[in-house]
C-alpha positions as CSV (number, residue, x, y, z in Angstrom):
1,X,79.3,108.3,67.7
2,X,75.6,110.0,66.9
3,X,73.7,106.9,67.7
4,X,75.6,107.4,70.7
5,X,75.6,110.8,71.2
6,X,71.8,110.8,70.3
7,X,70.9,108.3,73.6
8,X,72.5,110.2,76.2
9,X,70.4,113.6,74.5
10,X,67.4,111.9,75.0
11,X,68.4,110.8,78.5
12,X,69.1,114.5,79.2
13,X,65.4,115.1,78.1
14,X,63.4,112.1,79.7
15,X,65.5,109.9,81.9
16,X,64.9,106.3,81.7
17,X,67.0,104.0,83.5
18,X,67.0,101.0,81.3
19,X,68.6,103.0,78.8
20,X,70.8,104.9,80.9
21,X,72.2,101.3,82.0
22,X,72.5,100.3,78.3
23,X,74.7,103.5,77.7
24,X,76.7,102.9,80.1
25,X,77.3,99.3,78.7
26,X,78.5,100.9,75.7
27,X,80.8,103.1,76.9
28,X,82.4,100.3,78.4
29,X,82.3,98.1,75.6
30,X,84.0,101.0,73.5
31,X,86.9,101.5,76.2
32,X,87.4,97.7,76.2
33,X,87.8,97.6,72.4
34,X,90.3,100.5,72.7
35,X,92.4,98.6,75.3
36,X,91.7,101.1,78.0
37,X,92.9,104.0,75.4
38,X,89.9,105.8,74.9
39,X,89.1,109.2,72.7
40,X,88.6,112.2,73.2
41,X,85.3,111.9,72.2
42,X,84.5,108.8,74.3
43,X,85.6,110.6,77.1
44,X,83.5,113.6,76.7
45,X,80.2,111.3,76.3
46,X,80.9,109.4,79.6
47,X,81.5,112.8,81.6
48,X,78.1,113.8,80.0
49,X,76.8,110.6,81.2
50,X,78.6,110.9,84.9
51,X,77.1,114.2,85.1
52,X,73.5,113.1,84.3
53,X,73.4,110.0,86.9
54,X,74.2,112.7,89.4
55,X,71.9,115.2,88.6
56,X,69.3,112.4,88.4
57,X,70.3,111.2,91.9
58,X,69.8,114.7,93.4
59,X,66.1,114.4,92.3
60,X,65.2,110.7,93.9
61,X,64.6,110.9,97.2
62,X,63.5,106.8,96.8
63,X,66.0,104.8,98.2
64,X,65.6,101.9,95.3
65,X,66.1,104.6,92.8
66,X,69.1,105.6,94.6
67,X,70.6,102.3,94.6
68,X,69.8,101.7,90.6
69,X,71.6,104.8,89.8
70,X,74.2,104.3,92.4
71,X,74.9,100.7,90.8
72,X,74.5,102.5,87.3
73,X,77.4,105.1,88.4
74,X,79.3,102.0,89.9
75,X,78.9,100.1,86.7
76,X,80.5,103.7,84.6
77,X,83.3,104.0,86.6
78,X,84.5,100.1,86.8
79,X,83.5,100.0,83.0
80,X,86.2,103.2,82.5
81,X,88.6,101.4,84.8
82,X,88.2,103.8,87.4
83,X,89.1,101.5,90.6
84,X,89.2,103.5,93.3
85,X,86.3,105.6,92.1
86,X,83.9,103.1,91.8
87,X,85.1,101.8,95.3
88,X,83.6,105.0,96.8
89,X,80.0,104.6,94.9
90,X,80.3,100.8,96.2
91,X,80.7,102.1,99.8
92,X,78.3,104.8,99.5
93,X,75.9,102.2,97.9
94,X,76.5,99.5,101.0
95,X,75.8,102.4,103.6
96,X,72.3,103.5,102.0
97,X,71.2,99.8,101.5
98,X,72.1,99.4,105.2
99,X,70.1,102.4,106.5
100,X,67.1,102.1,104.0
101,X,66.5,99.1,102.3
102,X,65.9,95.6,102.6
103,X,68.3,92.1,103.1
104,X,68.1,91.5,99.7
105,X,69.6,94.9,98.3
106,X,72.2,95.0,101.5
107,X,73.2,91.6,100.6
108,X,73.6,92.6,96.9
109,X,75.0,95.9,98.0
110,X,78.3,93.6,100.1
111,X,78.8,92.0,97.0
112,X,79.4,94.7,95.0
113,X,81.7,96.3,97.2
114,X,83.3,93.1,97.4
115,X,83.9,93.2,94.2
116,X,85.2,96.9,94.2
117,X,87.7,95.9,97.2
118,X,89.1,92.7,95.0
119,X,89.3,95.0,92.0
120,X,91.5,97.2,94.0
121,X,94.1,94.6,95.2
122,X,92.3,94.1,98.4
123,X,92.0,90.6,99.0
124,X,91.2,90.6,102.7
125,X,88.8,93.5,102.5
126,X,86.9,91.6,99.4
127,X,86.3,88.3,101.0
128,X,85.6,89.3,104.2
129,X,82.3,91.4,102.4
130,X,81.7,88.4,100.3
131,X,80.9,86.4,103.3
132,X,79.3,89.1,105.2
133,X,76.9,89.1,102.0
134,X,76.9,85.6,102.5
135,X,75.5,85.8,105.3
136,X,72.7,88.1,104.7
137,X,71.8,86.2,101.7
138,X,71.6,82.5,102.9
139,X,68.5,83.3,105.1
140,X,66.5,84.7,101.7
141,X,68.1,81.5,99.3
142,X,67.1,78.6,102.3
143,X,63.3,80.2,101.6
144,X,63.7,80.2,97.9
145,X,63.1,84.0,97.4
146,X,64.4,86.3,94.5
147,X,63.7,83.8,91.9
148,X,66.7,82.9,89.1
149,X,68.3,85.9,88.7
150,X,68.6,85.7,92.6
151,X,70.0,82.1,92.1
152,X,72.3,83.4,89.5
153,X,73.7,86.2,91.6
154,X,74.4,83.6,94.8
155,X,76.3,80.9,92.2
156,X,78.2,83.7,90.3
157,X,79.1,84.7,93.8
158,X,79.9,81.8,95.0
159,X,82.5,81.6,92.3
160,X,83.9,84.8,92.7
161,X,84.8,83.9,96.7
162,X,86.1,80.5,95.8
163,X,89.0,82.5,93.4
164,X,89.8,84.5,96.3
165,X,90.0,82.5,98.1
166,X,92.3,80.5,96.2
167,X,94.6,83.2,95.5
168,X,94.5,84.0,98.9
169,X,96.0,80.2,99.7
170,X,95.6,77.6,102.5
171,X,91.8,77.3,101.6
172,X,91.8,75.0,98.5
173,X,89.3,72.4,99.9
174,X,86.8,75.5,100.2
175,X,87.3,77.1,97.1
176,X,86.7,73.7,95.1
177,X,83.6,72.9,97.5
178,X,82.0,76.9,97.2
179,X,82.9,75.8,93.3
180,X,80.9,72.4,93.5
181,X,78.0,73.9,95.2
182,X,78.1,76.8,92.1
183,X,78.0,73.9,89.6
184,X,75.5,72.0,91.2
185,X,73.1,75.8,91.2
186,X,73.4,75.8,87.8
187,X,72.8,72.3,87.2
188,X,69.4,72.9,88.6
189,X,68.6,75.9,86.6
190,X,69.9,74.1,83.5
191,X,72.0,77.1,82.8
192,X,75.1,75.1,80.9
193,X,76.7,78.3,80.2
194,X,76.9,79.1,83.8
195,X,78.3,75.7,84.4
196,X,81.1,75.8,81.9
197,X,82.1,79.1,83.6
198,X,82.1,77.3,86.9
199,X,84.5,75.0,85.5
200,X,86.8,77.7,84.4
201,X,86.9,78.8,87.4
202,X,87.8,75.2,89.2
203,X,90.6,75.2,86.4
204,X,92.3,78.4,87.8
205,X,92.1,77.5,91.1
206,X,93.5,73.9,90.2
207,X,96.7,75.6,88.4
208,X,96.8,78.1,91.1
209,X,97.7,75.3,93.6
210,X,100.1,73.6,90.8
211,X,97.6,71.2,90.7
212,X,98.1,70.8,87.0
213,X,96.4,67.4,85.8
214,X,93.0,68.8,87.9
215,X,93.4,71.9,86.1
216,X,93.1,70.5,82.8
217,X,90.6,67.7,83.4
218,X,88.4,71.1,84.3
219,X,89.5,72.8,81.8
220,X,88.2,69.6,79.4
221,X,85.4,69.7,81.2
222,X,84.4,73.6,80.6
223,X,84.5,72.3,77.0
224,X,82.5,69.8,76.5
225,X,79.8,71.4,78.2
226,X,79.9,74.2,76.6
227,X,80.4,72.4,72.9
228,X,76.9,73.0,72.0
229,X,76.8,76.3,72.7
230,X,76.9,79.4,69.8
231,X,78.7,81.6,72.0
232,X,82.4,80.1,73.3
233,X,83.3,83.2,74.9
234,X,82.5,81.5,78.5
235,X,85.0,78.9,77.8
236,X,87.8,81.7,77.9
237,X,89.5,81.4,81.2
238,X,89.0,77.3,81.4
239,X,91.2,77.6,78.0
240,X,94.1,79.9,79.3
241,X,94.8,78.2,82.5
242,X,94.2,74.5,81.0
243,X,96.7,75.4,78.3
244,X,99.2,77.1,81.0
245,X,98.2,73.3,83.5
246,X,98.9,71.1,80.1
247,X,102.0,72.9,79.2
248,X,103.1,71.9,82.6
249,X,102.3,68.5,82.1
250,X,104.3,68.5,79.3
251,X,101.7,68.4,76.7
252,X,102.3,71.1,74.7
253,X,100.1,70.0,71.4
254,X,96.8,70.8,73.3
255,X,98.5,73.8,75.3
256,X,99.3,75.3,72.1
257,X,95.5,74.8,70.6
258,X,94.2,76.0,73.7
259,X,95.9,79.3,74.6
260,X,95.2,80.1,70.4
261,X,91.7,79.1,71.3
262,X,91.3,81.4,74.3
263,X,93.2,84.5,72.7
264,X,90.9,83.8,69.4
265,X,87.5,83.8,71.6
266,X,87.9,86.4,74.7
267,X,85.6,89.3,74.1
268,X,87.0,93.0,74.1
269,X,85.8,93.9,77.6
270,X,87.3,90.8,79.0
271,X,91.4,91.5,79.2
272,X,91.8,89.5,81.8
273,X,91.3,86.4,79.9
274,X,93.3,87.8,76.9
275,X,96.8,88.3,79.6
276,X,96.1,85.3,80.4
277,X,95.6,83.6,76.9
278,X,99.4,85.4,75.9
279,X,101.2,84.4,79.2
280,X,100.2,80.7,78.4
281,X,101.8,81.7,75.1
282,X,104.5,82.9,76.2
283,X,104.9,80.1,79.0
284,X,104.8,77.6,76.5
285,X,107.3,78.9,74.3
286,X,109.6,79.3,77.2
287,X,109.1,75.1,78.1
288,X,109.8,74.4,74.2
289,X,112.9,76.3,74.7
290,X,112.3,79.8,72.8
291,X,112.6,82.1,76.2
292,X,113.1,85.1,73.6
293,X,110.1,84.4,71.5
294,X,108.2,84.3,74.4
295,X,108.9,87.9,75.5
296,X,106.8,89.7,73.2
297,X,103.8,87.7,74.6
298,X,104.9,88.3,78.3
299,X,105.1,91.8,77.3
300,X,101.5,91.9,75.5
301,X,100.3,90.5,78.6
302,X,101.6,93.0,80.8
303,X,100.2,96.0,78.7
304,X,97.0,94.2,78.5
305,X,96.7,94.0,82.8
306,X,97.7,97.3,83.2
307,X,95.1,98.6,80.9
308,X,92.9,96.8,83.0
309,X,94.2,98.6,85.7
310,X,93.4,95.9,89.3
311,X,96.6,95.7,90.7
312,X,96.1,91.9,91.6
313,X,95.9,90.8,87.9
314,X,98.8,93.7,86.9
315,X,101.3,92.4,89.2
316,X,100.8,88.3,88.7
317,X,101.3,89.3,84.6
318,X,104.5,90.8,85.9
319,X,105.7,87.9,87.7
320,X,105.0,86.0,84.8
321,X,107.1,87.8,83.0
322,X,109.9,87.9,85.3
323,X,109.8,84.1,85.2
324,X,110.1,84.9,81.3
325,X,112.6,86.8,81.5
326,X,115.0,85.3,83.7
327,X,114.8,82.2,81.3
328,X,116.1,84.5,78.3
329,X,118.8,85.7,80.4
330,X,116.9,89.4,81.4
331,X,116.6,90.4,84.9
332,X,115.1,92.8,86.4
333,X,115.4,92.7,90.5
334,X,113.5,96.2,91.3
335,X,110.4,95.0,89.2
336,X,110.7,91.8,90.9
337,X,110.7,93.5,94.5
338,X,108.0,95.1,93.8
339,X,105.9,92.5,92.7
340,X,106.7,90.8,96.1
341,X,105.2,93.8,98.1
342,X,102.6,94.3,96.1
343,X,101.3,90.6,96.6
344,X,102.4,90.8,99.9
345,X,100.6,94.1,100.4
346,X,97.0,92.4,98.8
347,X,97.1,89.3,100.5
348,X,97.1,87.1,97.1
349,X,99.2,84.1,98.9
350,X,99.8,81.9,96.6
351,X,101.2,84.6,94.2
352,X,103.5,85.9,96.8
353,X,104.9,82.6,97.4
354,X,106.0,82.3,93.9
355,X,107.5,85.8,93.8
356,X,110.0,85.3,96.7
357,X,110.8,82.3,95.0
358,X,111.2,83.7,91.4
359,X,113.3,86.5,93.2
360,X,115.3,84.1,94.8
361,X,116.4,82.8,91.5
362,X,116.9,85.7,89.9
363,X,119.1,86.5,92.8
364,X,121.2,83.7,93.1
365,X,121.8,83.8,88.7
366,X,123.4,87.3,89.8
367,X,125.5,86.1,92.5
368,X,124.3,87.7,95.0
369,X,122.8,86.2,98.7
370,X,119.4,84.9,98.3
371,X,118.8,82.0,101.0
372,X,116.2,84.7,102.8
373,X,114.2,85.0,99.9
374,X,114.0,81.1,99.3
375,X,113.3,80.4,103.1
376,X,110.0,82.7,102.5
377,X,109.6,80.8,99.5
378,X,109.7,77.5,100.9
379,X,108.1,78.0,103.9
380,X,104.7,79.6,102.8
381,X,104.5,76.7,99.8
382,X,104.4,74.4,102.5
383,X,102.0,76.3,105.2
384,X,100.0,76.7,101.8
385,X,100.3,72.9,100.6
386,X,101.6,74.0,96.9
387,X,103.1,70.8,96.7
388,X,104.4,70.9,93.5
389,X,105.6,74.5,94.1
390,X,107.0,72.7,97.2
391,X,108.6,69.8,95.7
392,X,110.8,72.4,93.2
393,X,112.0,74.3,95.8
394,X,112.8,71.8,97.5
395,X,115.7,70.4,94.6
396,X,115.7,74.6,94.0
397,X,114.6,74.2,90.4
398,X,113.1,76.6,88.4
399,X,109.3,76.5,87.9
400,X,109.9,76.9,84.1
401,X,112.0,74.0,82.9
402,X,112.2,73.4,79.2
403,X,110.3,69.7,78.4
404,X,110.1,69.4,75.1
């Protein structure tokens, strides 16, 4: 830790905020490699480094410096997992943009806190400031100002609503259109990374909707335009949910390949894509009928979301899981009812749905009444159009049936 150490001394001395950014980086980078399970030592640097971005911000009096080091702060407290924290800087960031800077930084400023809201479990709260940034932003991207990174920002944006908005349900046809328009941003920049992480995008909201042969046609499609590329890393999240889609399908040779792929390539910082490389794991081995060898996967999943610590991603590992269990025989109704109300509670739809339904099951294997739960079920698959979800409940089978 001296390198380390030695860059936030010289910050102390003679602040410069390029490197002050760059620190914070790596403090995130090293509490991602530690699976949220930092030292002491770690810890100690990134108080030093929370202490110096607010003593810096007491001597700026210039609202764009204010913003940088507000964004800095931001980016320390989401990179330590802080949620709630860095949902106060996002706020307090939104309000000074509003009262002292231009469209451009208010626009940037909604997004972020956009992003702090989803991080939180706050679906409704998150896309309602994505669109508001939306909004402000639209004017400034019709004239063609800001330049690439600008163009970058609106696509990556674009993205980030379209997921919401699919796990949010009953707005598919958006989500894949916001996604198209992403694609075709990148097309023109000739950014193929960018595009291959639009793809994986348009994969998980595919298999969100149970629309399983989409998602792995995406998926496939994340791939091969990304084959050229050194770095795979991007192709992460196309690979989890197009093995989870293809394991549906019944095709579990490429499943299999592709959730070893995406556990093999996701970076450190990004657990997300890791939970979701195990559960497709663990989901697989469930359909190949090995429901206890899946468990330890389910279970790495889980400790993986929690360390990652937004309540969204925490509780959809759960209800993973609980589908995981309930296959092996393991049930566990209080984890399960709260899972419901925590979906219920951030607005994720689609997820909810499931939940009632995978409660229902577990409720009827037990013998006890359960037709309320499966009426909840059933009725927000349809007002959603899951139609394979649909479809299931309908014959009330399970969504994990062993085909292979």
């Amino acid at each position: 830790m001296s390198d380390f150490s030695n860059r936030i001394q010289t910050l102390a001395v003679r602040w410069n905020a390029g490197l002050a950014e760059q620190v914070v980086q790596q403090i995130a980078a090293r509490f991602w490699a530690a699976e949220g399970r930092p030292d002491a030592e770690l810890l100690d640097q990134a108080e030093r480094m929370r202490r110096l971005l607010k003593q810096q911000l007491a001597r700026t009096s210039v609202p764009a410096e204010q913003i940088r080091l507000l964004a800095t702060s931001y980016n320390l407290e989401q990179g330590l997992a802080r949620r709630d924290v860095a949902l106060s800087l996002a706020k307090n960031l939104r309000h000074l943009a509003e009262r002292k800077t231009d469209v451009l930084h208010q626009a940037r400023a909604a997004f972020l806190l956009a992003d702090a809201w989803y991080l939180v479990g706050a679906l409704p709260f998150s896309i309602d400031w994505s669109k508001r940034g939306f909004g402000e932003a639209k004017p400034l991207e019709m004239r063609g100002q800001g330049g690439r990174p600008y163009r970058v920002l609106y696509a990556e944006q674009e993205a980030n609503l379209a997921l919401r908005l699919a796990l949010q349900g009953g707005m598919y046809a958006q989500a894949v259109r916001l996604i198209d328009d992403a694609l075709n941003r990148y097309q023109a920049l000739n950014d193929t990374a960018g595009q291959s992480s639009m793809l994986g995008v348009l994969a998980e909201i595919h298999m969100l909707q149970g629309r399983w042969a989409e998602s792995v046609d995406a998926a496939r499609r994340s791939l091969q335009v990304a084959d050229p590329l050194p770095d795979k890393a991007r192709t992460a999240h196309a690979l989890w949910a197009g093995a989870r889609s293809a394991a549906r399908l019944g095709n579990l040779e490429t499943a299999r390949a592709w959730a070893m792929q995406a556990r093999t390539i996701s970076r450190q910082d990004d657990l997300p894509a890791l939970t979701g490389a195990y559960l497709a794991e663990a989901t697989m081995a469930v359909l190949t009928g090995d429901p206890s060898g899946a468990i330890p996967a389910a279970d790495r999943a889980v400790a993986l979301a929690n360390a990652w610590n937004a309540d969204i991603l925490r509780h959809w590992a759960m209800l993973e899981r609980s589908w995981i269990r309930m296959a092996a025989g393991q049930i566990d109704l209080d984890e399960m009812r709260t899972t419901v109300a925590a979906f219920a509670k951030s607005g994720a739809g689609t997820l909810e749905a499931e939940a009632w339904y995978a409660l229902h099951h577990a409720l009827e294997s037990t013998g006890q009444p359960s037709q309320a739960e499966y009426n909840k079920a059933q009725e927000q698959f349809e007002r959603l159009k899951m139609d394979w979800h649909a479809a299931k409940a309908s014959s009330n089978e399970t969504l994990l049936i062993r085909v292979g």
